[in-house]
Structures are given as structure tokens and as C-alpha cells.
SELUM-461686 format. One record per residue (C-alpha): x, y, z. Coordinates in Angstrom, 2 decimals, padded with zeros to 5 digits. Last residue first. Layout:
N
u X	v Y	w Z
...
This chain:
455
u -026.25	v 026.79	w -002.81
u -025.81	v 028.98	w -006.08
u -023.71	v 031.80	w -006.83
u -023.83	v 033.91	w -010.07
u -020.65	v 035.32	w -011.99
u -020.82	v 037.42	w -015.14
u -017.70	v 038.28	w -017.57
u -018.30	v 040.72	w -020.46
u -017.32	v 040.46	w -024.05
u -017.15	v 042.92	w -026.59
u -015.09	v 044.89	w -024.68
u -012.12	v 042.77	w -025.82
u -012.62	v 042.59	w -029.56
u -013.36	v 040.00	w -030.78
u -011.34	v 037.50	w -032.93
u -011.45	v 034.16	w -034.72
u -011.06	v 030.51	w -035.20
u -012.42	v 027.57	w -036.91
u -013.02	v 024.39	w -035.09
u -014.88	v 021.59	w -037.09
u -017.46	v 019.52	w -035.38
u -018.34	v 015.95	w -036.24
u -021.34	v 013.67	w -036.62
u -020.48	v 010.21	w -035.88
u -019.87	v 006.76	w -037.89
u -019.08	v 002.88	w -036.73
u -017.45	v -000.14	w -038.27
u -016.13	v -003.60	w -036.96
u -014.27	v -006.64	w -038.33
u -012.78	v -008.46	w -035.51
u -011.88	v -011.40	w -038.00
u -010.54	v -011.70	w -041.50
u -008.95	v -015.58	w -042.23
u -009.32	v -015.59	w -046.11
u -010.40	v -012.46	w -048.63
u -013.69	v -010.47	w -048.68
u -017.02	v -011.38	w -049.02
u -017.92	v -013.35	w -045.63
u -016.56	v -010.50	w -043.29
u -015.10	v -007.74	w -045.64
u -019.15	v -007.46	w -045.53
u -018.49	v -005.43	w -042.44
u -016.48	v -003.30	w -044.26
u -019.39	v -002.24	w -046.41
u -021.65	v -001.66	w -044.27
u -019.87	v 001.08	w -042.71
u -019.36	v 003.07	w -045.74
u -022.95	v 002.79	w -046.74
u -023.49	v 004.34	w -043.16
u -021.36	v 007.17	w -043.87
u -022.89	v 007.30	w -047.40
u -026.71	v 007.51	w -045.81
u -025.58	v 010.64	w -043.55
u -024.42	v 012.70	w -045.88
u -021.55	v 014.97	w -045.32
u -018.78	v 013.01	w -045.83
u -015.51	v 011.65	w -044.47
u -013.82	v 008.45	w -045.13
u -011.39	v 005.89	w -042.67
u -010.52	v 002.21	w -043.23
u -008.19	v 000.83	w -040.76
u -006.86	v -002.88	w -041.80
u -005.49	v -004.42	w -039.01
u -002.35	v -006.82	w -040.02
u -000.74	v -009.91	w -038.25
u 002.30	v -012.08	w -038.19
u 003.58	v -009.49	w -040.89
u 005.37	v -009.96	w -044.33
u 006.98	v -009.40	w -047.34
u 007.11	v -005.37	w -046.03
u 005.44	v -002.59	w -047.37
u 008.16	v -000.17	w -048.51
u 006.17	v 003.24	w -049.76
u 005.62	v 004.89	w -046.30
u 003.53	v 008.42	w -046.40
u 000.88	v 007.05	w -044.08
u 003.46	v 006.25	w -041.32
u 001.52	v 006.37	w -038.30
u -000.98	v 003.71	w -040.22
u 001.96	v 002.41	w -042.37
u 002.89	v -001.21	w -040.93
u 001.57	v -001.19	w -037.59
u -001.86	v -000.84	w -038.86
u -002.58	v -001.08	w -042.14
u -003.84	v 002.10	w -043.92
u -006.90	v 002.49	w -045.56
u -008.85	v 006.12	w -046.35
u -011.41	v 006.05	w -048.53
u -012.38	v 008.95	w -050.95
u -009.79	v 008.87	w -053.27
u -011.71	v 005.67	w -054.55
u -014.41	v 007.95	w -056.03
u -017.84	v 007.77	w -056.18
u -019.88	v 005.60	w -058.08
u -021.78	v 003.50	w -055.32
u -021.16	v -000.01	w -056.85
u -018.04	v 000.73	w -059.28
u -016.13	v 003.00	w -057.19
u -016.95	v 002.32	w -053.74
u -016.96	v -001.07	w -055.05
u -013.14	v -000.50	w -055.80
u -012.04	v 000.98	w -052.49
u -013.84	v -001.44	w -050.38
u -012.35	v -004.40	w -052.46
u -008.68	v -003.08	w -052.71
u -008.33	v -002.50	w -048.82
u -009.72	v -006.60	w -048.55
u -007.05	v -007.51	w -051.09
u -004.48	v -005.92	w -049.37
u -005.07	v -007.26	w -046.16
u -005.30	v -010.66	w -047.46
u -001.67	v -009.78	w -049.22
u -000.37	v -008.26	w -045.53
u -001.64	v -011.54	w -044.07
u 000.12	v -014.09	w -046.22
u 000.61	v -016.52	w -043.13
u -001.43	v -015.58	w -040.17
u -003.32	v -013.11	w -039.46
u -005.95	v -010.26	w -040.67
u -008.14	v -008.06	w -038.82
u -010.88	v -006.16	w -040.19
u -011.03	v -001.90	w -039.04
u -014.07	v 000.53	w -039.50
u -014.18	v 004.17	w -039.81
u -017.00	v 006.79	w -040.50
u -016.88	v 010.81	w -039.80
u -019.78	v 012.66	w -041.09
u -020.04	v 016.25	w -041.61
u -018.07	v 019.36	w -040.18
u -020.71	v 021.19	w -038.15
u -019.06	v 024.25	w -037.13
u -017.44	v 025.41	w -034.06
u -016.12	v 028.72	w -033.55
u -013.26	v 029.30	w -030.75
u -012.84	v 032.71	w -030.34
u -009.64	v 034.48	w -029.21
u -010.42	v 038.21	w -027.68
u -009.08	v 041.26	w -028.76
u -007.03	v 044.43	w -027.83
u -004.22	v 042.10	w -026.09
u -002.79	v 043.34	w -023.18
u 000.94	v 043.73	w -023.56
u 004.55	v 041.93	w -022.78
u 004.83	v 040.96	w -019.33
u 007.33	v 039.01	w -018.12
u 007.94	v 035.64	w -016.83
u 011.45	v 035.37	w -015.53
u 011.21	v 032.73	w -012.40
u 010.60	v 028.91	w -011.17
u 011.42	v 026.23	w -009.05
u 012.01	v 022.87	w -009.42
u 011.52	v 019.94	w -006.86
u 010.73	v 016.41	w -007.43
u 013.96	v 015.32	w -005.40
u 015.84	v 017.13	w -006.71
u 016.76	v 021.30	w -006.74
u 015.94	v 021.98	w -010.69
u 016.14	v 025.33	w -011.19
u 014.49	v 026.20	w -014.51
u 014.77	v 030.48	w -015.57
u 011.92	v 031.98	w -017.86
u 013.73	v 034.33	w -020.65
u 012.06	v 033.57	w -023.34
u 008.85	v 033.62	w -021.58
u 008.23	v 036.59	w -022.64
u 003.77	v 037.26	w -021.94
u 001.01	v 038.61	w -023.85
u -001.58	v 038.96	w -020.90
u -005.03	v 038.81	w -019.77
u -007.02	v 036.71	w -022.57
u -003.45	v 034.51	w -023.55
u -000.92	v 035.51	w -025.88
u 002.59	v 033.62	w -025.31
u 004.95	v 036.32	w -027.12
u 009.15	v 036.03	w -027.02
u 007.93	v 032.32	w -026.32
u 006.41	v 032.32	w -029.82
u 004.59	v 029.31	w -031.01
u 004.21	v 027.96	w -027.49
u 001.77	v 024.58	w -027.38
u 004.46	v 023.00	w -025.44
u 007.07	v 025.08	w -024.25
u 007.11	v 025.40	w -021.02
u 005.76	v 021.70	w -021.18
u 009.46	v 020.46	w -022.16
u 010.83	v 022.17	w -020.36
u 009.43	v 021.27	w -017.35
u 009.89	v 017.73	w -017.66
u 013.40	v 018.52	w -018.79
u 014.01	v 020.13	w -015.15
u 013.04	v 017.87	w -013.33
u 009.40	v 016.41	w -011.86
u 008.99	v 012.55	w -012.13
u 006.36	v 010.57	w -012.02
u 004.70	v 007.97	w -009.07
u 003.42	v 009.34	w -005.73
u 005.62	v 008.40	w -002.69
u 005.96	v 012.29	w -002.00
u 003.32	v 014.28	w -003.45
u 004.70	v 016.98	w -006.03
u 006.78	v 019.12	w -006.99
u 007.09	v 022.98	w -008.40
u 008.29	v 026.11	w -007.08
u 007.49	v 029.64	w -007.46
u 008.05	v 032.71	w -006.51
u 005.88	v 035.67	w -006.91
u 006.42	v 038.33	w -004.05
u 003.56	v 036.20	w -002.29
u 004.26	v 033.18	w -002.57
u 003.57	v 030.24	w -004.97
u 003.70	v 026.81	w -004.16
u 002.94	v 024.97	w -006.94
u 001.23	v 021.35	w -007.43
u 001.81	v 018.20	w -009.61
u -000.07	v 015.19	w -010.41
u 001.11	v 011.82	w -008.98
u 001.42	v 009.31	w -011.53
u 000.92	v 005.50	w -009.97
u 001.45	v 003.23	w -013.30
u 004.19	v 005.58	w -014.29
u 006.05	v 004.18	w -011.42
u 008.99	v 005.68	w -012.03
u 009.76	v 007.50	w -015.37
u 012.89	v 006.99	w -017.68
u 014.05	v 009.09	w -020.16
u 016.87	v 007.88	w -022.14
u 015.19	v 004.16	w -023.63
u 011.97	v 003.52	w -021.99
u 010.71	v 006.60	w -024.04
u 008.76	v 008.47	w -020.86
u 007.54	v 011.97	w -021.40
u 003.64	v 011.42	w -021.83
u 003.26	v 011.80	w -018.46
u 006.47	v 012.35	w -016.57
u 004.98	v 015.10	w -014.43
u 004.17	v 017.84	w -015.98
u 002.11	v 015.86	w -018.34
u 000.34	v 014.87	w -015.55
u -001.44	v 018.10	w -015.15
u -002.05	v 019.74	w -018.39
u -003.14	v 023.08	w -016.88
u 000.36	v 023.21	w -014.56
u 002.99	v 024.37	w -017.34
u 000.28	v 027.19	w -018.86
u -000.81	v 027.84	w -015.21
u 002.20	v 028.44	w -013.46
u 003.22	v 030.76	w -016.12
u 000.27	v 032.73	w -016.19
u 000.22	v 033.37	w -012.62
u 003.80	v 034.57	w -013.65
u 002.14	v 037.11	w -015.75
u -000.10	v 037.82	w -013.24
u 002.60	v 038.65	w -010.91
u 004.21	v 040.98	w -013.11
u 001.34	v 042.91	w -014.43
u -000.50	v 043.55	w -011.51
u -003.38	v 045.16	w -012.77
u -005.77	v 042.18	w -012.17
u -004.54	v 043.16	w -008.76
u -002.94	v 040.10	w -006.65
u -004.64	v 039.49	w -003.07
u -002.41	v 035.97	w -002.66
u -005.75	v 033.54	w -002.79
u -007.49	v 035.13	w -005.12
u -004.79	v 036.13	w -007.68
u -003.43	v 031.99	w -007.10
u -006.81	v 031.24	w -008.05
u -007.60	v 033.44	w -011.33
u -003.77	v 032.83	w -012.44
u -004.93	v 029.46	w -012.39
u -008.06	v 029.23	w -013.86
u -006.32	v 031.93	w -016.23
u -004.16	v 029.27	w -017.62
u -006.57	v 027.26	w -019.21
u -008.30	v 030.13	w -020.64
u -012.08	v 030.41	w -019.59
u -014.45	v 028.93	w -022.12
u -017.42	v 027.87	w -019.47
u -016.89	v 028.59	w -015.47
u -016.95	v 027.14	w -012.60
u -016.04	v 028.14	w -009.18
u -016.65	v 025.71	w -006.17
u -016.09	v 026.90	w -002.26
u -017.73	v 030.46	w -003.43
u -016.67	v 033.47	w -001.00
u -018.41	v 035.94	w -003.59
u -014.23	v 036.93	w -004.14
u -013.86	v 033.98	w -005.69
u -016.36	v 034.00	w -008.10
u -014.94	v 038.05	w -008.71
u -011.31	v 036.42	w -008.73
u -012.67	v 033.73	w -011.52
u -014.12	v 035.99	w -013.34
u -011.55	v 038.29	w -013.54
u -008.67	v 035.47	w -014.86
u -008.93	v 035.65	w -018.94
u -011.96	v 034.62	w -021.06
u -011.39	v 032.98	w -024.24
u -014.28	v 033.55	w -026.48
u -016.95	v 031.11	w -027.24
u -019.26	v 030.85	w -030.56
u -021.15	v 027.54	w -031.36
u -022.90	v 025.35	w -033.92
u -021.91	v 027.65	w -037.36
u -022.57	v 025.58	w -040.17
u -025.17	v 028.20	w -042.18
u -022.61	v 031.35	w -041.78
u -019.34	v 029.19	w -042.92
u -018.38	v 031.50	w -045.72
u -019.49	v 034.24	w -043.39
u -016.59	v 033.47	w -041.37
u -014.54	v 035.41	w -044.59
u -011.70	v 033.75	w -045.07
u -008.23	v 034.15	w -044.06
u -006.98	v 031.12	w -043.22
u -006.41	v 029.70	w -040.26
u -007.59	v 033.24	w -038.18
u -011.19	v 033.11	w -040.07
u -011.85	v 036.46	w -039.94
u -014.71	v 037.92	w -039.06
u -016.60	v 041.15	w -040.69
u -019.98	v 039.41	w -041.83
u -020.10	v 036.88	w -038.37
u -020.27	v 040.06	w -035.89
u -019.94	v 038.28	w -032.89
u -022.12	v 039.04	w -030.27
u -024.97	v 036.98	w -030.42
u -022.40	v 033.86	w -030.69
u -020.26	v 035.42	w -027.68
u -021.21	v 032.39	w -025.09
u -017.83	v 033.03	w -023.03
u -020.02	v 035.28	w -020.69
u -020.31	v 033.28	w -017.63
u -019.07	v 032.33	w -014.57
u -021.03	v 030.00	w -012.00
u -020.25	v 030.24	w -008.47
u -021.08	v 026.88	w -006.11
u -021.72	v 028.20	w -002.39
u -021.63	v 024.72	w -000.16
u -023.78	v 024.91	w 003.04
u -021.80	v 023.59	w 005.93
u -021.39	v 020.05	w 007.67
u -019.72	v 018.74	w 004.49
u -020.42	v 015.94	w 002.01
u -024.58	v 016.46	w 002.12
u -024.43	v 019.48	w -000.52
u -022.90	v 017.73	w -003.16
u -025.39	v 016.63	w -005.64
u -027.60	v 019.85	w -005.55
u -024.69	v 022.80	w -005.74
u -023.01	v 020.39	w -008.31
u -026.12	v 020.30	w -010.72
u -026.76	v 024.05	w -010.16
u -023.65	v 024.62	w -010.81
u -023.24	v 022.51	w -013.68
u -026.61	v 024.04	w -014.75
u -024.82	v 027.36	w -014.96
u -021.56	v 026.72	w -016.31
u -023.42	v 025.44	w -019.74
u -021.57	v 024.54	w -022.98
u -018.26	v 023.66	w -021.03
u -018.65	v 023.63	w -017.04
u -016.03	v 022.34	w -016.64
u -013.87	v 024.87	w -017.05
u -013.01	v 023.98	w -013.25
u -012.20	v 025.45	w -009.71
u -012.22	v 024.28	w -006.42
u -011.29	v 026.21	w -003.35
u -009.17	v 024.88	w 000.37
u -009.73	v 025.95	w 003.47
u -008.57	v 022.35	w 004.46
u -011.55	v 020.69	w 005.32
u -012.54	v 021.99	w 001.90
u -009.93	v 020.46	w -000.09
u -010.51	v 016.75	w 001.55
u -014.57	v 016.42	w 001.61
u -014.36	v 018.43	w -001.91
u -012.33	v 015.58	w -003.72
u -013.92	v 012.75	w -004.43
u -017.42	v 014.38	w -004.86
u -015.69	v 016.68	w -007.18
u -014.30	v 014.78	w -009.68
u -017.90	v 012.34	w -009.68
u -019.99	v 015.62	w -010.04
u -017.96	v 016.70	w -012.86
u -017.27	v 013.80	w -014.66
u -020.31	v 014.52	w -017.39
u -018.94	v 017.65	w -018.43
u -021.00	v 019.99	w -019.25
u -023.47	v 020.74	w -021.79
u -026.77	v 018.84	w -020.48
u -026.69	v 016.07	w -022.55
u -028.31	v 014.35	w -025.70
u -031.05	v 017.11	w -025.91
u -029.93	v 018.14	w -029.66
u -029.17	v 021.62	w -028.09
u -027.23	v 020.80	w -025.04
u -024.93	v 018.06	w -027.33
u -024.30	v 020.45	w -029.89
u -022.71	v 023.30	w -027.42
u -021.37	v 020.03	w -025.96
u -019.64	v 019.38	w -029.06
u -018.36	v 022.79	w -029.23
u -017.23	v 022.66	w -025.98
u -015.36	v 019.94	w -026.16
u -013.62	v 020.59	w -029.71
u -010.87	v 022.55	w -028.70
u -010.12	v 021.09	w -025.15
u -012.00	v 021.92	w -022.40
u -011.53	v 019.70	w -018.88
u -009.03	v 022.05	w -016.23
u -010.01	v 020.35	w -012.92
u -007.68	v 023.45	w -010.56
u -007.26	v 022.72	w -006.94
u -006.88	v 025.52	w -004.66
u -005.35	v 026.12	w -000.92
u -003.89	v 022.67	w -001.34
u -002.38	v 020.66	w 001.88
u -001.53	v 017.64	w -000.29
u -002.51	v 014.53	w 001.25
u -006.65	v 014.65	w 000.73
u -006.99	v 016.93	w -002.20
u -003.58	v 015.86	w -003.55
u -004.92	v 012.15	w -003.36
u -008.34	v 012.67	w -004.79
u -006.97	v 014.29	w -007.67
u -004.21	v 011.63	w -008.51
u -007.44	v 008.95	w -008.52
u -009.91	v 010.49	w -010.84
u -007.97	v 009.92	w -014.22
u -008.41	v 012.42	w -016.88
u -011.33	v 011.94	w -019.60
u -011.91	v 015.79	w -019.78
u -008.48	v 016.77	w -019.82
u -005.22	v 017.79	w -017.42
u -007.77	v 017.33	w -014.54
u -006.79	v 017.73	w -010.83
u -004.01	v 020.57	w -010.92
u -002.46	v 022.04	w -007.76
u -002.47	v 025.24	w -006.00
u -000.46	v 026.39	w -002.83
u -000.14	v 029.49	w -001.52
u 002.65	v 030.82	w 000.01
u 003.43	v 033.06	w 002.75
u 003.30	v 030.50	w 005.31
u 005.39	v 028.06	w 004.15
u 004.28	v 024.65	w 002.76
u 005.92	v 021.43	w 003.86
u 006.30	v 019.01	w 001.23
u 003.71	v 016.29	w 001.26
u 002.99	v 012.80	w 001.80
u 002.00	v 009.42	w 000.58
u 001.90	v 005.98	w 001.51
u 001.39	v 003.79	w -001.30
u 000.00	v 000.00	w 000.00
């Protein structure tokens, strides 16, 4: 049995960690730093691109509610812990709809304390009235959004950290909020807790710093890191998510529970300083531009780095906004082939689909997608197939916009069964509506930030 344990905290710190790096995150390394690690804030950060787009989609075609369907589990596991401690939850989990998730949470959660929970919604992402579709640009490339006028699902600008510190400031225990940046949960918190001024420039830039290298939580921590050659993690099966201890004149250093699995150095750092950075010399987020360029590692063992040189650069005029569209049909399917002569069975069964998608439905073969897996599937752009394989999967792949070809698609690698070549097996096909991402700007006072409580 794991025995864990935490690094002392001083007293003019303030400690935040990370419970959710994405919406399908584990629940376990959560639980643990709200009941071991002595947190003052714990951050669930659950919106990629797409999520909130497809829960935009979701809310409206009644298949959901809008938010994120862990929510009430994530927190149930961890509010007993945090709040014993003082501490304050906050999540973008609440996607298409921050409002009924606070509702929902207010409702599910209010017999695990002995007090009345306050759950603070934030709103104001939801910019699709706002945004002038006839003079957007499409940021990718350079079209008109009009072009895309009939598609449009959604509409949700970036918000930056003043939502959060107003939620905060309400006294709620849970905060959550819609299409806020992933770093400004953090910056939001650690604000909050330390009595920073939105104005502060410095220290919110290095609020924005903890939370770009915190907001994918394990990743700082060995996740996704280890090659089993050179870099070597321990006890990946048991990854602890990491926490910062930030103080009041701004500094900052990183680790994470003791006895919990990962690894926190300097390279693991690095290497999520600068993921997703295009320009350190300019990291743009809602609040800030911030220089990272300069950002100094200090790697003092034993899961312990600290940080310093985040500097501030500008406010951004405008607003990022994430449009989703409705982007057609997605259908794939897979047939397994082993044995002796597999990659030739394969083969065959790729050629069959492709040609009675040409001769049977008329359309053409450029449409489907096959790769074998394991052999070019990563590799698409491989020409050397090799003589042979104890085993291929065939993954077929082909997007559309009507409805009835996706599902002709489908039925026609399950077919592969009985009509294709020798020895398939595991053949399987499905199909889903999907949403595009296009993106654009407003401008800044555009958009305004609202926060209700609910208990």
C-alpha cells in the first residue's frame, strides 16, 4: 500500500495544484492531492478545442446537459478533503453550460460537508450573439466566417482570470466557469488567494506561467515523457499530479506528493514550457502577452524545481474565439488479418472497399482512407510494405456529409466479413457527426464576464 505525503508549505505561500489535465483524466491523482496535499486551490481544467463545441451540440440536440459529465464524480472525491482544508475548487467544466453545472453540483454535493456549499457560476464566453459573423476572420486562413454562416454550432471567447477572482471573491467553495483560458483558472486562483490586482502585471504574468505548465497536469509530471530508452519515469502506473507553491512576491516552485509515481526535473518542465508555445518572445493569452524567453528552470531534486522570468509583454485588444461548425460525417471501420500471407489478405480486402466504392456506389476511390496498422498507419507516407507481418489491421477511414454514405461506408467493411479475402476477423465499423473548429477575434469589450452563486 502507497503511503503518501507532502512538502511542507510556508506560510506566505499558496499552494495550488491541478486535478484534470483533460476531460477523460484519471480520478485517482486528484483525490490524493486533495486529501494529502495541503492545497489552498485545486484546478479540474476539462475543455479542449472541440469539447465545448460538441457540448454546445450536445445541449441543443437534448443528448446532454453541456457539461462535463465527470464533474460531479471529480468533485465528490475531492471536496470532503480540499474543503476541510480551506481549500477552493475550480473547473472549465462547465463547457456549454456553467450554470446548470452549478446548479447540478450545488444539488449533488451538498450532504459531504457540515456547511452549506456556495457553487459560483461564470459566464459570458457564449459570444455567438455578439460576434459580428460578416466582418470575421477566419484566423487559419483568411476567409470570410461568413463562408461558414449556415454551419456555425457555437461561438466562445477565451476569457482571462476576472471571473474567476470576482467568483472567488463571492466566497464560493466551487467556481466554474465555461471557455475560460486554461491558464487563467490558475492565475484566477493563485490572484485570489495571494490578493494580486488584475493590474499587476508581473505577478499575473507569472500566474500565467504556473498555469500554462500546470493546466495539463500529468504531463508535468512524466506523463507522456517516458521513451523507456533515455528518459525513464517511475512508477508511471501511480502518476502523482503536480502542485505549486507560490508566494507572495511571486516565486514559485514545483513538486509533487511524496511516494506518488512521475517525475518532476528540469526537462519535464521544459518540455511543457514550451508545449503549445509558437512564440515564447509572445505567449498571448485573454489577460496577458507574456516573454517567456527568458523563464529560468532550477531543478533542486527530489521532485523539486522552481521557477522565475515571466514578463509581461501587452494586453491584447481582442479576444480568441473558438467557432465550431458542423463538419459532416466521420466513418471508420477496421478487419483483422493473421497468419501466413496476411499483408496480401489485407491488401485484397483495402482493394475491395475501395473498388466497389467506385463501381457499386460511383464515387471515387480517393475517398477512402486504408492504412494497415503497424505497418503504415503512423506512417501514411511509407512506400516499402514489407513481405510480411504475423498480423495486419486494416483501418478504413472516409468523411462526408451525408448521412446515408457514412453508413454505406460502414456496411461495407463489415461485408469484408464473408465477401472479402481468407482468415478476417474483428471486423467492426461505426460513424459520428463531427465539429470543425475555426477561429477568430473580438474585440475585448465585446465580451463581459458574469458570476452567479448557487447553494
Amino acid at each position: 500500500m502507497n503511503t503518501y505525503s507532502v512538502v511542507p508549505k510556508s506560510s506566505d505561500s499558496v499552494r495550488i495544484g491541478v486535478g484534470a489535465g483533460f476531460a477523460g483524466d484519471r480520478l485517482q491523482p486528484a483525490e490524493l492531492l486533495a486529501n494529502h496535499g495541503n492545497l489552498d486551490a485545486l484546478v479540474f481544467e476539462c475543455l479542449a478545442e472541440r469539447t465545448i463545441a460538441l457540448a454546445q451540440q450536445n445541449k441543443a440536440n437534448g443528448r446532454s446537459q453541456g457539461f462535463d459529465q465527470k464533474l460531479i464524480e471529480r468533485l465528490r472525491g475531492t471536496l470532503p478533503g480540499l474543503l476541510a482544508g480551506g481549500g477552493l475548487a475550480i473547473t472549465n467544466g462547465g463547457a456549454a453550460n456553467p450554470v446548470g453545472a452549478a446548479l447540478a453540483v450545488a444539488a449533488a454535493t451538498r450532504d459531504l460537508t457540515k456547511r452549506p456549499i456556495a457553487v459560483a457560476a461564470v459566464t459570458g464566453d457564449d459570444v455567438l450573439a455578439e460576434l459580428d459573423i460578416d466582418s470575421s476572420v477566419v484566423l487559419e486562413t483568411g476567409e470570410s466566417l461568413a463562408k461558414y454562416r449556415d454551419r456555425i454550432v457555437s461561438a466562445n471567447a477565451y476569457l482571462g482570470a476576472s471571473g474567476v477572482i470576482e467568483a472567488a471573491a463571492t466566497g464560493a467553495d466551487v467556481i466554474i466557469t465555461g471557455r475560460t483560458s486554461d491558464a487563467a483558472l490558475f492565475s484566477g486562483a493563485l490572484s485570489a488567494k495571494l490578493g494580486w490586482s488584475i493590474e499587476d502585471r508581473a505577478n499575473q504574468a507569472t500566474g500565467i506561467l504556473v498555469g500554462h505548465l500546470l493546466e495539463c497536469a500529468g504531463q508535468l509530471t512524466g506523463g507522456y515523457f517516458a521513451d523507456g530508452v533515455n528518459k525513464n519515469v517511475p512508477k508511471l502506473w501511480d502518476l502523482g499530479f503536480p502542485m505549486a507553491d507560490v508566494s507572495t512576491s511571486g516565486n514559485v516552485t514545483l513538486h509533487k506528493l511524496r511516494g506518488s509515481g512521475g517525475l518532476l526535473n528540469r526537462q519535464t518542465v521544459l518540455e511543457q514550457l514550451l508545449y503549445e508555445v509558437e512564440n515564447p518572445h509572445r505567449y498571448i493569452t485573454p489577460d496577458l502577452t507574456v516573454d517567456f524567453s527568458n523563464v529560468a528552470i532550477t531543478d533542486h531534486g527530489s521532485d523539486s524545481v522552481a521557477l522565475s522570468g515571466a514578463t509581461f509583454v501587452s494586453v491584447p485588444a481582442t479576444l480568441k474565439v473558438s467557432v465550431g461548425i458542423r463538419d459532416g460525417y466521420a466513418a471508420t471501420g477496421s478487419i483483422v488479418y493473421g497468419g501466413s500471407r496476411s499483408i496480401e489478405r489485407a491488401t485484397i480486402a483495402a482493394n475491395i472497399v475501395r473498388d466497389r466504392w467506385v463501381a457499386v456506389y460511383g464515387r471515387p476511390s480517393e475517398d477512402v482512407d486504408c492504412h494497415f496498422v503497424g505497418i503504415n498507419s503512423t506512417f501514411p507516407w511509407a512506400t516499402e510494405i514489407p513481405d510480411s507481418a504475423p498480423e495486419v489491421m486494416v483501418k478504413f477511414s472516409l468523411r462526408t456529409f451525408e448521412e446515408r454514405v457514412a453508413i454505406e461506408f460502414c456496411r461495407e467493411i463489415e461485408s469484408l466479413y464473408t465477401n472479402g479475402p481468407a482468415g478476417g476477423g474483428g471486423a467492426n465499423a461505426t460513424y459520428t457527426e463531427t465539429i470543425g473548429i475555426l477561429s477568430t477575434l473580438i474585440p475585448r469589450d465585446a465580451v463581459e464576464q458574469k458570476v452567479q452563486v448557487f447553494k
